[in-house]
C-alpha positions as semicolon CSV with decimal commas, in nm:
position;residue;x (nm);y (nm);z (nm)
1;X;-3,389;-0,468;4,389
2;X;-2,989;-0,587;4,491
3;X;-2,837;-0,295;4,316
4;X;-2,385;-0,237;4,352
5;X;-2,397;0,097;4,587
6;X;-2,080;0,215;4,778
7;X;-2,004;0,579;4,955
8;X;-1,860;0,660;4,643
9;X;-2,137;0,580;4,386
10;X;-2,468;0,605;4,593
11;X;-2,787;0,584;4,420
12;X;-3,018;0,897;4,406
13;X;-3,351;0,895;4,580
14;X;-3,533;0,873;4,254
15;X;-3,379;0,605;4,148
16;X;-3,457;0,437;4,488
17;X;-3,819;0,540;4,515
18;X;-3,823;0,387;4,103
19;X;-3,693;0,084;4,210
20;X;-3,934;0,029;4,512
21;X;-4,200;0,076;4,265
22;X;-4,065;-0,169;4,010
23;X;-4,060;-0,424;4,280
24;X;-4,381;-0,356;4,441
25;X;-4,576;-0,317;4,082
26;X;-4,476;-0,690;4,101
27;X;-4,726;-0,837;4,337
28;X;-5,061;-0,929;4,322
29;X;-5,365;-0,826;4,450
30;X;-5,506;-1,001;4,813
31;X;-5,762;-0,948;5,014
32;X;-5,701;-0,776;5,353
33;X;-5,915;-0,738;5,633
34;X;-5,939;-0,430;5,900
35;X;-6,161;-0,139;6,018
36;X;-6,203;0,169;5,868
37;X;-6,054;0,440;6,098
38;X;-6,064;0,742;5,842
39;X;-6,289;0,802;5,548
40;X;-6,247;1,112;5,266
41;X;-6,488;1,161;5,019
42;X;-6,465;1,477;4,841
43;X;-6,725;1,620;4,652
44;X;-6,686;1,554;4,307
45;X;-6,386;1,405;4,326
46;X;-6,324;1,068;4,133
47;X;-6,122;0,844;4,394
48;X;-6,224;0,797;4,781
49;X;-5,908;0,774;5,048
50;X;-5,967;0,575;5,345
51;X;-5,713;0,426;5,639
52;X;-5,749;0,043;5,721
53;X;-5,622;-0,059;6,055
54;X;-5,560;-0,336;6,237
55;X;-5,803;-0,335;6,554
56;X;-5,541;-0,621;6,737
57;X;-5,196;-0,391;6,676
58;X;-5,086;-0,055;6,577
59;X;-5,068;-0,070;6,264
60;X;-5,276;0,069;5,972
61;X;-5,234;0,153;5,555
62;X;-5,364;0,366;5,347
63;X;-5,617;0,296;5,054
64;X;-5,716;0,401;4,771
65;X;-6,044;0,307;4,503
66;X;-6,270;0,501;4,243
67;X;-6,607;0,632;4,377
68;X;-6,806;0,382;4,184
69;X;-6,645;0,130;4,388
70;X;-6,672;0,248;4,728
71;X;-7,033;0,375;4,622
72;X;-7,170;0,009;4,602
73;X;-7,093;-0,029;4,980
74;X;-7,159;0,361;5,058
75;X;-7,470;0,266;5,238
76;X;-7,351;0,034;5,495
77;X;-6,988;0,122;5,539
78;X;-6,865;0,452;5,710
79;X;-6,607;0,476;5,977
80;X;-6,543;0,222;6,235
81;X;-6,666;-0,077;6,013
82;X;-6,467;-0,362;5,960
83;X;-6,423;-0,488;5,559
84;X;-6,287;-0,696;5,346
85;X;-6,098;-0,542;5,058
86;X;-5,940;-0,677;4,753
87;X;-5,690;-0,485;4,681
88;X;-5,289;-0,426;4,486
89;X;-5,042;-0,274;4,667
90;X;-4,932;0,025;4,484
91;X;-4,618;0,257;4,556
92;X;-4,620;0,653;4,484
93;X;-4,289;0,771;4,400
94;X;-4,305;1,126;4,481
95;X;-4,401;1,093;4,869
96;X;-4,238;0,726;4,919
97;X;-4,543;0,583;5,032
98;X;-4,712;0,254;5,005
99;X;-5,088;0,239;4,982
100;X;-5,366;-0,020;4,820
101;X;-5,557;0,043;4,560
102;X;-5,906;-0,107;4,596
103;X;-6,073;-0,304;4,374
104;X;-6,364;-0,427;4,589
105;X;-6,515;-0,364;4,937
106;X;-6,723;-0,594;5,140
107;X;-6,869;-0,560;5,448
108;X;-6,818;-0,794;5,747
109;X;-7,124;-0,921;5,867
110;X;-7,253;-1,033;6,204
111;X;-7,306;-1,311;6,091
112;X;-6,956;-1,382;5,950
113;X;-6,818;-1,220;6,262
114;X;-7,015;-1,482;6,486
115;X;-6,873;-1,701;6,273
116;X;-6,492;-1,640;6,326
117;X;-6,561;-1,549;6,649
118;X;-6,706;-1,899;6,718
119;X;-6,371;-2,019;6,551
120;X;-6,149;-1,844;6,787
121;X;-6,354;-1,968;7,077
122;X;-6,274;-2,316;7,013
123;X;-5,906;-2,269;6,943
124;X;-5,881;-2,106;7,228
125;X;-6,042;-2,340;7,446
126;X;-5,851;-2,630;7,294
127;X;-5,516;-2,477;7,427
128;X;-5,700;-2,457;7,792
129;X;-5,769;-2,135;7,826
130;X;-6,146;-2,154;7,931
131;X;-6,041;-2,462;8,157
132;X;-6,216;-2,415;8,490
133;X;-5,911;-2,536;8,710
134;X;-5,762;-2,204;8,564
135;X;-5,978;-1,979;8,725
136;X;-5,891;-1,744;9,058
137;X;-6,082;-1,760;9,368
138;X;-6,161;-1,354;9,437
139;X;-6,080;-1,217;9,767
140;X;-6,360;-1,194;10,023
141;X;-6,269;-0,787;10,090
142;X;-6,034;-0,651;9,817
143;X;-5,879;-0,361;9,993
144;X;-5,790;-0,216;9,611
145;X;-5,991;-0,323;9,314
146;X;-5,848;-0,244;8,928
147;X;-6,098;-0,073;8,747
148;X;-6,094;-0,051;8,327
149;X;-6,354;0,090;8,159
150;X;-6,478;0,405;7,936
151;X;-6,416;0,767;8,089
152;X;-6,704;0,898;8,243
153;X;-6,906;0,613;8,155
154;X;-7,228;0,461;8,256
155;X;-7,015;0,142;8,353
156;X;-6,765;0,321;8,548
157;X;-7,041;0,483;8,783
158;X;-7,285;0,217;8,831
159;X;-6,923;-0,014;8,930
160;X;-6,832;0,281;9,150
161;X;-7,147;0,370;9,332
162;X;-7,271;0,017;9,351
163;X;-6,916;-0,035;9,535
164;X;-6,919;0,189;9,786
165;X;-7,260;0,190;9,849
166;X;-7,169;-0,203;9,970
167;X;-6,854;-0,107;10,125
168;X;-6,777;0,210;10,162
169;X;-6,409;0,166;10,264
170;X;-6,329;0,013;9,892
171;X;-6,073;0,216;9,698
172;X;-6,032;0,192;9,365
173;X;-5,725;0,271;9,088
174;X;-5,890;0,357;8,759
175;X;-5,777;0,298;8,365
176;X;-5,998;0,493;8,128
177;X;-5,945;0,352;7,793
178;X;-6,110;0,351;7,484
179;X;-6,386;0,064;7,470
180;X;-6,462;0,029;7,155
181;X;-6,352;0,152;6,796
182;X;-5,968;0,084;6,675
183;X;-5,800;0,168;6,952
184;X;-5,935;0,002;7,243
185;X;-5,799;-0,351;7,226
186;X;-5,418;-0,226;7,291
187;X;-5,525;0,027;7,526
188;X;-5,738;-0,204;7,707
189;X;-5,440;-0,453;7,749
190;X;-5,192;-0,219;7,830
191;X;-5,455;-0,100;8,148
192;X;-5,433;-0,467;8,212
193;X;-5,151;-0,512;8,217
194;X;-5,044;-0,198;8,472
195;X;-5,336;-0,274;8,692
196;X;-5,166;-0,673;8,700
197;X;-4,823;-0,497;8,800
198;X;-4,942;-0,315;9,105
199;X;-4,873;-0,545;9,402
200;X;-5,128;-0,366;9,618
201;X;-5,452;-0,430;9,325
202;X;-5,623;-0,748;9,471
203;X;-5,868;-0,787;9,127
204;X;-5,920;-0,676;8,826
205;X;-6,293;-0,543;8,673
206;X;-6,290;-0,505;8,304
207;X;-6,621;-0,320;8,247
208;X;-6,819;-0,196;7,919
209;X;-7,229;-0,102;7,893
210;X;-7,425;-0,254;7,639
211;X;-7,378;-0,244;7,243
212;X;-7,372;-0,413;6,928
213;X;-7,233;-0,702;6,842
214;X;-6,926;-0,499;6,648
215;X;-6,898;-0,264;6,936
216;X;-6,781;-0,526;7,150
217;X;-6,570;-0,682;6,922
218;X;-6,260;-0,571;7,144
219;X;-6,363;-0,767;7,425
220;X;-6,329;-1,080;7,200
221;X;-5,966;-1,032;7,058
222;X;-5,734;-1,243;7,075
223;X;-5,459;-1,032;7,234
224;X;-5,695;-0,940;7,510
225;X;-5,797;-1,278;7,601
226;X;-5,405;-1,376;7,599
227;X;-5,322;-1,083;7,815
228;X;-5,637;-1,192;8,035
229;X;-5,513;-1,548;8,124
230;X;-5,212;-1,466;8,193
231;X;-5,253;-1,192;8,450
232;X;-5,217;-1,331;8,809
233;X;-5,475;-1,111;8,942
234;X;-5,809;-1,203;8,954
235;X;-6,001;-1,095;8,639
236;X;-6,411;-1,028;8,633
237;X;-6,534;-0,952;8,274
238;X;-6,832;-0,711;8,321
239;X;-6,932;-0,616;7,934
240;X;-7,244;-0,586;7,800
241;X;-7,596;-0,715;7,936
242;X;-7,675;-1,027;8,053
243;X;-7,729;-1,168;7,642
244;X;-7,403;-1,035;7,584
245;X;-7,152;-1,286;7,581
246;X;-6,758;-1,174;7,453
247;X;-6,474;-1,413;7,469
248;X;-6,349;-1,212;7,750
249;X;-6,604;-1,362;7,959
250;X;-6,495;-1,730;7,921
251;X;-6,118;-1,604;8,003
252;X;-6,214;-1,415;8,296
253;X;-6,180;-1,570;8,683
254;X;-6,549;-1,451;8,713
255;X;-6,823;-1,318;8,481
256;X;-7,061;-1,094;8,600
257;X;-7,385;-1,008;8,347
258;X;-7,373;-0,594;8,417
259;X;-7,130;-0,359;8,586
260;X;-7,361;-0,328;8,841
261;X;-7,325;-0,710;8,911
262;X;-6,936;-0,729;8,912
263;X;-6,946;-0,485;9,206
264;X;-7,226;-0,700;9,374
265;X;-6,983;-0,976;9,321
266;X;-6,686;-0,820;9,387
267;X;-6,742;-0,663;9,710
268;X;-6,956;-0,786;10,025
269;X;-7,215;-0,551;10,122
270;X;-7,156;-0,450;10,515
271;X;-7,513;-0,433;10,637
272;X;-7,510;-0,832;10,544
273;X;-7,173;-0,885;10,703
274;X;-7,291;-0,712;11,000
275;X;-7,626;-0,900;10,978
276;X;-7,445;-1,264;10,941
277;X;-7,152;-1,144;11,176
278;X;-7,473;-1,087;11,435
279;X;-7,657;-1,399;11,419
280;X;-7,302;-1,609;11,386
281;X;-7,221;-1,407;11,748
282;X;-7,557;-1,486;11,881
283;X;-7,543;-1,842;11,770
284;X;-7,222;-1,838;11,952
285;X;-7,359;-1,724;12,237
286;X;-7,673;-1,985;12,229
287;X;-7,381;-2,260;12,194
288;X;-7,226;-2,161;12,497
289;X;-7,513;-2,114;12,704
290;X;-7,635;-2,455;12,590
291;X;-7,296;-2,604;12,680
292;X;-7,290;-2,424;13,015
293;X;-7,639;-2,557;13,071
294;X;-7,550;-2,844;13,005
295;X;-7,226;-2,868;13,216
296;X;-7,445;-2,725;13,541
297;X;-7,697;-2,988;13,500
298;X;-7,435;-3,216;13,522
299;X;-7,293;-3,109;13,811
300;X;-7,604;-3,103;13,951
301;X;-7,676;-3,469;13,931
302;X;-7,326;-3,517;14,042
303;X;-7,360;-3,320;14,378
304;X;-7,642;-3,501;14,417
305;X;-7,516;-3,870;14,440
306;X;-7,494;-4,013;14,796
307;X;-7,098;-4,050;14,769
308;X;-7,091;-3,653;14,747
309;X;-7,357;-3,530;14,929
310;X;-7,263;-3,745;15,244
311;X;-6,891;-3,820;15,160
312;X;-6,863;-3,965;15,546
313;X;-7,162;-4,214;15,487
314;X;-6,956;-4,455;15,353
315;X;-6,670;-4,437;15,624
316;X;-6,913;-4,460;15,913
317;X;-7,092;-4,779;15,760
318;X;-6,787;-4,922;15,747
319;X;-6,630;-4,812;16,087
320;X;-6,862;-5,105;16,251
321;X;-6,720;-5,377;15,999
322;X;-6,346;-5,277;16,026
323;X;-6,355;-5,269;16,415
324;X;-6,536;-5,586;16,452
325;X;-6,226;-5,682;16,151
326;X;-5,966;-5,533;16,396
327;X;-6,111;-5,680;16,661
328;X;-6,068;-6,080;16,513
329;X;-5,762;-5,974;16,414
330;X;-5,613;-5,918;16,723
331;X;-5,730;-6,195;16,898
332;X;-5,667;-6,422;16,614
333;X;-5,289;-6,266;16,640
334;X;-5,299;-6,362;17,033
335;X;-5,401;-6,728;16,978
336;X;-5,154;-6,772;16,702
337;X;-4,885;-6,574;16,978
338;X;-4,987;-6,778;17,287
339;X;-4,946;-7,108;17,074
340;X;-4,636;-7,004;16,915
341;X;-4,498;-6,901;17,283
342;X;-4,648;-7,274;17,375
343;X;-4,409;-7,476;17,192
344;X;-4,134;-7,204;17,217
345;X;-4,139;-7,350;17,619
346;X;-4,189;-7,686;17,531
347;X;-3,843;-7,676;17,290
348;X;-3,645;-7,466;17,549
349;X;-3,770;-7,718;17,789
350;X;-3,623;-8,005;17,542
351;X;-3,328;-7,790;17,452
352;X;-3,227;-7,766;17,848
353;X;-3,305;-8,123;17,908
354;X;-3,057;-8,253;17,624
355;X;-2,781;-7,996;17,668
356;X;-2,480;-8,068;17,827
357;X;-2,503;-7,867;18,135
358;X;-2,816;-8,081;18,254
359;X;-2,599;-8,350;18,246
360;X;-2,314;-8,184;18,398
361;X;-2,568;-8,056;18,705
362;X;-2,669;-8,419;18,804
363;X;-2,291;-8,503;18,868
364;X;-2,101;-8,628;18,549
365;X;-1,785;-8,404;18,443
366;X;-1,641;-8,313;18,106
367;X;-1,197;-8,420;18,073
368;X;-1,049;-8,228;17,811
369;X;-0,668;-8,248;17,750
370;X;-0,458;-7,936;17,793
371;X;-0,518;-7,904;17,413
372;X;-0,850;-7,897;17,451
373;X;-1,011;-8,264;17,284
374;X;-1,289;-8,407;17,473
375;X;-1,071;-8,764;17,663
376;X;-1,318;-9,033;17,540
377;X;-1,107;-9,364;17,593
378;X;-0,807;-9,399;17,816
379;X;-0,602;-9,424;17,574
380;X;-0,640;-9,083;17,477
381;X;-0,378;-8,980;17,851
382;X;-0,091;-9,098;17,964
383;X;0,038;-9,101;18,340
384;X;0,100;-8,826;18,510
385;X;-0,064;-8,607;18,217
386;X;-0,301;-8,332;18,301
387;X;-0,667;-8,256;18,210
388;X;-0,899;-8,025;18,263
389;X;-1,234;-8,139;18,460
390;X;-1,532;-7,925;18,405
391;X;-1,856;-7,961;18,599
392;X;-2,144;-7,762;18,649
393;X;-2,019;-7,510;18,854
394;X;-1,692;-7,462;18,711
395;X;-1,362;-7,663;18,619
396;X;-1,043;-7,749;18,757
397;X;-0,728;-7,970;18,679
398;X;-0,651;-8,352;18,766
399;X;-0,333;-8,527;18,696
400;X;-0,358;-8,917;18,598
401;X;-0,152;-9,114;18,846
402;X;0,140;-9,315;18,769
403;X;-0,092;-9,647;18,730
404;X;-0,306;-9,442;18,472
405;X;-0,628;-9,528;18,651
């Protein structure tokens, strides 16, 4: 399709919309897969126009076939029902737009559905996303609880009566989305996704009543289980009954089997908080009465031991023994005194009797030169020296004569 173009020599839309053609007339046929969103049939017309979309995105095409081919499936295809169509892409020139032209249409069964849905479940739990250790604790009171589910459903109420009947403070911020057909899977994400941004939403509840297994094919896309395990609030999956069993329910923090059971799940019911807060205060109360008991019988036997009932007992049977111990004492303290002062006398009496003053008193004298020496030889003087001569009652002064006797 390269084709030499400039400002100056621009190609007409024609010739654009004929080359586009060219191109596309090119490729094969394929089979494609989607949901019928929109189905024409005019009467007596020879071709049938239907839309094929993409369930998972935005994104749909147009196609084309004869009646006798849609006619073989007429009886179990209308709108809403997912197919398989083989089919050549085809480009009209006058409107610039790109359709398929249908060869065959086959309808998706259950069974095949089971089938690929069975194949996404294990690829999915391969990469971890089923993995237990994944999974949220919920809060014990959620002060605001997510809620996404079908306007004025039967799902909405029963979560929203159920709820408040339990607790009737709850609040709730509600996304009402489409829940099934075409465009519920993005519209069901996005919800998630907003309800996962508000700081203030404590859990999620993605909720759905009962249905076929194609009407709650959204709950088992892809996208929405993606979305799902990575949202940081908690996530219960209510959809369905309690058979019913969507891909969203492995993803999910929580599964609950009905609506009605997520909001059993999801929020405590106050008469039994008030029932278990009652008996947990009265077992409380038993505790510390049984403690207290305890304690005063305790006490009891305490006060009643001899030591504290009669504190003094003790002292005065003792008093006897420590005065008769007093008693010993002191006289044991006067013998060892009165032998001690004993031989004190005798020493002094020794003392007195050896010391130089007794000898002095019976009549002997001390000579001591005027230095002071004791004379013990005569030798020691020389004539006419003096010395000092002390007795007992005193001293005085001698001079040796000139002989030196």
């Amino acid at each position: 399709m390269a084709a030499n173009t400039s400002p100056e020599s621009p190609l007409p839309v024609g010739e654009v919309s004929r080359l586009i053609g060219s191109w596309i007339d090119r490729l094969g046929a394929i089979w494609v897969e989607g949901q019928i969103t929109q189905l024409s049939r005019r009467p007596g017309a020879g071709v049938v126009f239907l839309t094929l979309r993409d369930p998972s995105y935005d994104i749909s095409i147009s196609v084309t076939c004869y009646r006798q081919v849609f006619e073989a499936v007429a009886d179990v295809v209308s709108e809403g029902a997912r197919v398989v169509v083989h089919a050549k892409p085809e480009w009209y020139a006058p409107r610039g737009q790109l359709s398929l032209r249908a060869a065959e249409i086959k309808p998706v069964g259950v069974g095949e559905l089971l089938a690929r849905l069975e194949q996404l479940k294990k690829s999915l739990a391969a990469e971890g996303l089923f993995a237990p250790e994944r999974k949220k604790p919920l809060p014990f009171l959620p002060q605001l609880i997510g809620l996404v589910c079908g306007r004025a459903s039967a799902a909405e109420r029963d979560v929203l009566e159920n709820a408040r009947h339990r607790w009737p403070a709850v609040r709730f911020e509600v996304r009402n989305v489409p829940v099934q057909g075409v465009h519920a899977v993005p519209q069901v994400v996005q919800a998630v996704k907003e309800l996962d941004a508000l700081q203030e939403v404590d859990v999620i509840v993605v909720a759905r009543g009962g249905g076929s297994v194609e009407d709650l094919l959204p709950f088992s896309d892809e996208q929405l289980v993606r979305a799902v395990a990575a949202c940081r609030t908690p996530v219960v999956s209510a959809i369905g009954h309690e058979p019913d069993n969507p891909l969203l329910d492995h993803v999910a923090d929580l599964r609950a089997s009905t609506p009605t059971d997520a909001a059993k799940k999801v929020v405590p019911d106050v008469g039994e908080e008030f029932e278990r807060v009652r008996g947990l205060r009265d077992r409380a109360r038993r505790c510390v009465e049984g403690i207290l008991a305890r304690e005063e019988r305790g006490l009891a036997h305490a006060l009643a031991r001899p030591s504290i009932e009669d504190p003094h007992r003790m002292v005065d049977q003792r008093a006897e023994q420590v005065a008769s111990l007093v008693d010993r004492s002191r006289r044991t303290l006067g013998h060892l005194l009165d032998r001690a002062d004993s031989e004190l006398t005798h020493t002094h009496a020794r003392v007195v009797a050896l010391s130089p003053a007794a000898t002095l008193k019976r009549g002997y004298a001390v000579l001591q030169t005027a230095e002071g020496p004791v004379v013990r030889a005569p030798e020691q003087v020389g004539a006419g020296e003096v010395l000092r001569a002390r007795v007992a009652e005193g001293e005085f002064t001698v001079r040796v004569d000139e002989s030196g006797a």
